[in-house]
N, C-alpha and C positions, 0 to 999 in steps of 0.2 A: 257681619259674622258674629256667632255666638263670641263671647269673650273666652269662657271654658273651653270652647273648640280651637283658641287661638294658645291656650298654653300648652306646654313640652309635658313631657310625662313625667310624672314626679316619681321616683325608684330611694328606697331606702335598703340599707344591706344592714342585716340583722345576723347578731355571732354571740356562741356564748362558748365560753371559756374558764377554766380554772385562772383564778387572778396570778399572775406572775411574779405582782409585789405584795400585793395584798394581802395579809393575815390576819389570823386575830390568837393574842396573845392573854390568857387565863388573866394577868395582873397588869399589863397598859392598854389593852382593849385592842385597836387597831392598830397592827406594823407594818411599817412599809418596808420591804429591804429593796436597797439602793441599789442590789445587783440582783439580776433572777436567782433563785435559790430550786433546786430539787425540792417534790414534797418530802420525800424523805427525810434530806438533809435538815427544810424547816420544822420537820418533828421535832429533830431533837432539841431544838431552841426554844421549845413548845408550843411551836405554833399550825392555828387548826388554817388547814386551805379557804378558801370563800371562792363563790363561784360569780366569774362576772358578766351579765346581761346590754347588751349594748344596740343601739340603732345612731345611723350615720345616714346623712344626705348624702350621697353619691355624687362624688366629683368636690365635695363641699368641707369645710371643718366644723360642722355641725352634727353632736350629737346626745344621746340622752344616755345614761349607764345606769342601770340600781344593780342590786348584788342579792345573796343568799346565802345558806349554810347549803353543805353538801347533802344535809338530810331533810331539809325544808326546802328540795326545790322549788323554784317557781314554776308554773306550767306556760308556755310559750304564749301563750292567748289571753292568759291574762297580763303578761310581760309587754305583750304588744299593744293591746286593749290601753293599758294603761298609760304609755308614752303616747300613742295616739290621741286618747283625748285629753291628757294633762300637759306634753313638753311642746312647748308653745314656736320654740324651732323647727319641730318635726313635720308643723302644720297640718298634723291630721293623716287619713287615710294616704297610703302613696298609691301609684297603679300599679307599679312591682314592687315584691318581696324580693333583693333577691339574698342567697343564702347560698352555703358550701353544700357539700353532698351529704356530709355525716349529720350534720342539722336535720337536713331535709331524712336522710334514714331512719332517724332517732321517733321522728313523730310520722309515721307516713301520710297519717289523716290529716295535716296540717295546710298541705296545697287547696283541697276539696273545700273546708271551712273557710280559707278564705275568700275563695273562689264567692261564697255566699254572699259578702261583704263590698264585693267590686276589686278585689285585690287579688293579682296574676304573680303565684310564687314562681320563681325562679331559681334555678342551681346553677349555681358559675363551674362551668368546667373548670379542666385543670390548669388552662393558659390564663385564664381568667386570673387578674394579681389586683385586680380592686378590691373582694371584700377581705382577704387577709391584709391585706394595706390597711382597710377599717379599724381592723382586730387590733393590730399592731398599734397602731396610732391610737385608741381607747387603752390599751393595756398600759403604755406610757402617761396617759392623760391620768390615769386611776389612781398613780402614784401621788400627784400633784393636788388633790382635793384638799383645801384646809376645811382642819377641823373646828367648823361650826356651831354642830348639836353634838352637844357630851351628853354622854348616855349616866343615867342613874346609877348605875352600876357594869362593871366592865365584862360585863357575861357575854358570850357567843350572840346571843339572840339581838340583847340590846343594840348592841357595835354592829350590828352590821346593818341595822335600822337605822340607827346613827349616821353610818356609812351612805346610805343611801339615801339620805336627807340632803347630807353635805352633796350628793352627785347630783340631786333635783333641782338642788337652789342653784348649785354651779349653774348648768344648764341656763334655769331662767336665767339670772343674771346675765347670761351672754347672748339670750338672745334678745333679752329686753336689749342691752347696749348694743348690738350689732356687728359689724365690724370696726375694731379699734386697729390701728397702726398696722397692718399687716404688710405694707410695701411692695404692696400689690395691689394696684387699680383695679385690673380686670375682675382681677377674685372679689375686690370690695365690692364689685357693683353686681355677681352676681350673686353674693350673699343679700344684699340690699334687695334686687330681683325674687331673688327666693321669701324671705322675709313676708314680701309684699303680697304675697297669694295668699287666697282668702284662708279659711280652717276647713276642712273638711273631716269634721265630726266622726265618730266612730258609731256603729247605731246603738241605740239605748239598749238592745234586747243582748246580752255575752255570751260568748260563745261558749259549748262547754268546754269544760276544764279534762285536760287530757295529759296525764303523764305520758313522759317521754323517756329514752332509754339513756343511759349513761354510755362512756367506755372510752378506751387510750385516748381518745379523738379533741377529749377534751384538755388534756395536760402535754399535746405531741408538742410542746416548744420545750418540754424538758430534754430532750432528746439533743439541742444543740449548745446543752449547757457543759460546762468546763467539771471536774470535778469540784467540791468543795474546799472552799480556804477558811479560818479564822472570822471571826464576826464579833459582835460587840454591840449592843443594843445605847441608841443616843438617842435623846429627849430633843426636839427641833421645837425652840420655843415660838419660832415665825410662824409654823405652821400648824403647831400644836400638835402634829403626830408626833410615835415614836417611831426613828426608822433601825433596821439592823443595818450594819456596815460593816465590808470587808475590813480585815486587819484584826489586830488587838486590841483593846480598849486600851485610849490613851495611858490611862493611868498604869496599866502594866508595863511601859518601856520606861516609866520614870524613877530613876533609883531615889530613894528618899534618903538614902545615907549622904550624910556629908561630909565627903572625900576632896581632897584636893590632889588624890593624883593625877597623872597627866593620863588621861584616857588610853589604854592600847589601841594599837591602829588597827582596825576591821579590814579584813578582804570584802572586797565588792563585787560580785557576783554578777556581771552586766554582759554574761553568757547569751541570754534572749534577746537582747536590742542589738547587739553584732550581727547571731544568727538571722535576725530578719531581716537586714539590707542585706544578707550573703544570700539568703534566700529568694529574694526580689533578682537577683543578677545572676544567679547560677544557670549554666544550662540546663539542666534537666527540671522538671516539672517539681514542684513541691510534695507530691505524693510518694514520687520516685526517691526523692529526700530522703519519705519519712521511712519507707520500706527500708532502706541503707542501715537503717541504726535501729530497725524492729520494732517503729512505732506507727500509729494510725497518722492519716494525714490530718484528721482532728487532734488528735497530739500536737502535733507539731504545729498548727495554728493556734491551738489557746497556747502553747509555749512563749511563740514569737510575739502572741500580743501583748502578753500578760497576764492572761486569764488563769493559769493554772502553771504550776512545775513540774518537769520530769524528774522521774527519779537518776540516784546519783548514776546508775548503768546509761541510761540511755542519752543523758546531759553529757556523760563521757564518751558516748560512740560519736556524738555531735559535733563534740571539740576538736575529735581526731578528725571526724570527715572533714570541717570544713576548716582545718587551719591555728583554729582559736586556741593561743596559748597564754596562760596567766605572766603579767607582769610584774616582778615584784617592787621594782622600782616604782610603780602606780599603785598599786595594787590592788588592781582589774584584771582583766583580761583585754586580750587587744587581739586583732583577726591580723596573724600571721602569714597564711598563705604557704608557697606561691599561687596564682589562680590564672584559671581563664573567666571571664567573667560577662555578661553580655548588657549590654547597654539600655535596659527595659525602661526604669523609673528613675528621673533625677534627681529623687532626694535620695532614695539606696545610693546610686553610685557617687554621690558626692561624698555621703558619709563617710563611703567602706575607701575612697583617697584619699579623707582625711585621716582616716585610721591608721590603713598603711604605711600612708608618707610621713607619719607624724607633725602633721598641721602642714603638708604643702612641700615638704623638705623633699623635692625629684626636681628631675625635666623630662616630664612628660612627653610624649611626641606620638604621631602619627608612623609607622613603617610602610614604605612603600618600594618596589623594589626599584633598581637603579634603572634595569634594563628590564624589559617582556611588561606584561601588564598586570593590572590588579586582578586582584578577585571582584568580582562585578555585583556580590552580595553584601559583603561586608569591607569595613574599614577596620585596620588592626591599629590598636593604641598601649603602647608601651609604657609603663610606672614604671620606673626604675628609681626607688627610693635607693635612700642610703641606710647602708649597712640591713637590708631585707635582701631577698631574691626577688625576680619582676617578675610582674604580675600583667597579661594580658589583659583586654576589652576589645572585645568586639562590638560593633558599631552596626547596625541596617544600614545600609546605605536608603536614602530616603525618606528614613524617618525624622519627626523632628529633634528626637532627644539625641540625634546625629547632628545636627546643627548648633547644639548648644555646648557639645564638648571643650571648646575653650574656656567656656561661662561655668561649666561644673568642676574640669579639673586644675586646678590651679595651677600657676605656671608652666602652663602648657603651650611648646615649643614650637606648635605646628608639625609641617610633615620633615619627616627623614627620609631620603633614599638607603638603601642599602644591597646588600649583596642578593642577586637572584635566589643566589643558594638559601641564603638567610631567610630569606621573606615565606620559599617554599615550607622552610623547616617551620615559619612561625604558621602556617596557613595551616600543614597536614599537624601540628602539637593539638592546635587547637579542637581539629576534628573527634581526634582522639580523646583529646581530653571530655569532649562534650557526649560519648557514647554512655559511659555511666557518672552516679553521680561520685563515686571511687576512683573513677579515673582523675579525675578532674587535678584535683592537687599532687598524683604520682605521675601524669607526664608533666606536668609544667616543671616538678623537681629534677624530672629526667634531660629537662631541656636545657635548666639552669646550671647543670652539670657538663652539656656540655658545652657551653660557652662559658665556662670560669674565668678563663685568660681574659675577659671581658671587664672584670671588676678595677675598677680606680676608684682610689679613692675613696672608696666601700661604695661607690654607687656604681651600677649595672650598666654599659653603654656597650649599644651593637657596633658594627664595622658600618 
């Protein structure tokens, strides 16, 4: 059998995109910022967009990137044309193109010309998560290119020539060496596999040159960016970029006076890293969260991660919802409660016990009632720290972060029997509590109310 009739079909995914990190800045030439940036926001740091051109072997970590100005595009045929018969990874003609929808809108003559060539364009529907996987993975790689060719001068044009020098030679270099250390058999042997097919030439005669249309399609990953913070332009002598970085410039938090007094003590602000293991546990969904205190639910995730602040209104509907009262004896903040709480991910709920308990300080237990039966869904788990009011978890029965409950909550006692009546009252607090995300800490207080004759000792224990 022919040998050509015995290989797989060779498919590359081709994407082009406004660079994420990539800029180019009037006096360091190329910046990379270390977090995605809005263009907007990189206006005002002065920095112009670059647009980035990328091909990827499918299934594979091989690919080719050059770049452009926004008013010197490059036209898609000569983009292709030219990693075809230059990037020695690419191997040449694939049999499919394939490509998102807005690519393929943009040039619509662009299927037919290839079609001329031996090459079957394709559109990945919307289920399709391989070629944005490409995009993703190149837009990360972009950052990473050292700087090899310094441009004569630090102008738009030269830099991003520059730019795409350093992205060529990457390329060869990687595919001249091959696969280095990847800790992955399988994958080394089908890059080696890959590698080993022959080149399949582009034809001498090019195709013409065909502008294509621009629009939102190309900068839609701004859309899941946080607002902006502070920044600060740093020289990375390893690499020879310059990148921007969130924060302040060092040099601004360093007082130069020389003082010997004894520093006053700063409040610490650790509002967001509580909120996100109470939000990992809470019953209600995190959206429902954000609605409670009049923010989006992208609010409230660049909150809890760090990406971005609320303002002091909405930081303060947050506190109230979910408990979190500043300590002055720390002075942090610390998650108060009472709560019902539900047993999802085990580093949330270990954290939000040690918080509560103040390092472990309960006896934890399982309620179950003395007489009639359990709830057949969940297990109820009792905090009864000292000097707090308790604090519920509920359990799935069968899951595994239900098996690990003695492993997360520290001195945890095992099961309690208790009074029918009791176990009914903690079963129906719960329910209720779990309706909004407002109820949550105003029945558990209403419950803690009425079992007060309950407290020795300043710790909480049922009958």
């Amino acid at each position: 059998m022919d040998n050509q009739a015995q290989q797989p079909n060779r498919e590359h995914h081709f994407y082009v995109s406004t660079a994420k990190s990539v800029f180019h800045h009037p006096e360091y030439g190329i910046v990379v910022a270390h977090d995605p940036i809005r263009l907007a926001d990189a206006e005002r740091y002065g920095l112009s967009p670059i647009l980035l051109y990328g091909l990827t072997v499918a299934g594979l970590p091989i690919r080719w990137l050059t770049f452009s100005t926004l008013t010197h595009r490059r036209p898609f045929r000569e983009v292709l044309l030219t990693a075809w018969g230059n990037a020695e990874g690419l191997r040449g003609l694939p049999d499919i193109l394939r490509v998102n929808r807005y690519l393929a809108q943009a040039d619509p003559s662009l299927a037919a010309d290839l079609a001329k060539i031996g090459v079957r364009l394709e559109v990945a529907d919307a289920k399709d998560k391989t070629v944005p996987a490409s995009l993703r993975s190149a837009q990360d790689a972009s950052r990473w290119l050292l700087k090899k060719h310094d441009p004569a001068d630090p102008s738009l044009n030269a830099s991003v020539e520059a730019l795409c020098r350093d992205a060529h030679r990457d390329h060869d270099w990687r595919a001249d060496q091959g696969p280095l250390g990847l800790s992955n058999r399988k994958l080394e042997e089908k890059i080696e596999r890959w590698l080993e097919l022959p080149m399949r030439n582009p034809p001498s005669i090019p195709l013409e040159e065909v502008d294509w249309e621009t629009g939102p399609w190309l900068s839609s990953w701004e859309t899941s960016l946080p607002p902006d913070q502070p920044r600060y332009f740093d020289h990375d002598n390893m690499s020879g970029r310059t990148w921007l970085r969130l924060r302040k410039a060092p040099s601004e938090d360093i007082d130069d006076d020389d003082n010997d007094d004894i520093p006053a003590y700063e409040e610490y602000d650790n509002t967001a890293e509580i909120a996100k293991n109470l939000v990992a546990c809470w019953p209600n969904p995190p959206k429902e969260i954000a609605a409670a205190i009049g923010i989006t639910l992208r609010q409230l995730q660049w909150f809890v991660s760090g990406r971005s602040p609320l303002d002091k209104s909405a930081c303060d509907n947050l506190r109230q919802l979910m408990g979190i009262l500043y300590d002055e004896r720390m002075g942090s903040y610390t998650s108060w409660g009472p709560y019902v709480l539900i047993a999802r991910k085990a580093q949330a709920l270990e954290a939000i016990y040690h918080e509560i308990s103040g390092g472990g300080d309960a006896c934890p237990c399982e309620l179950v009632p003395a007489q009639g039966e359990v709830d057949p869904s969940w297990r109820y788990v009792l905090i009864n720290a000292h000097s707090t009011p308790p604090t519920l978890v509920m359990a799935p029965r069968g899951e595994a972060i239900t098996q690990r409950l003695s492993e997360l909550i520290m001195n945890y006692e095992g099961i309690r029997p208790v009074s029918a009546a009791f176990y009914r009252d903690v079963v129906t607090t719960c329910a209720r509590a779990c309706r909004t995300p407002q109820a949550n800490i105003r029945e558990m207080t209403e419950f803690a109310k009425r079992y007060e004759r309950h407290w020795v000792d300043c710790a909480w224990l049922p009958d």
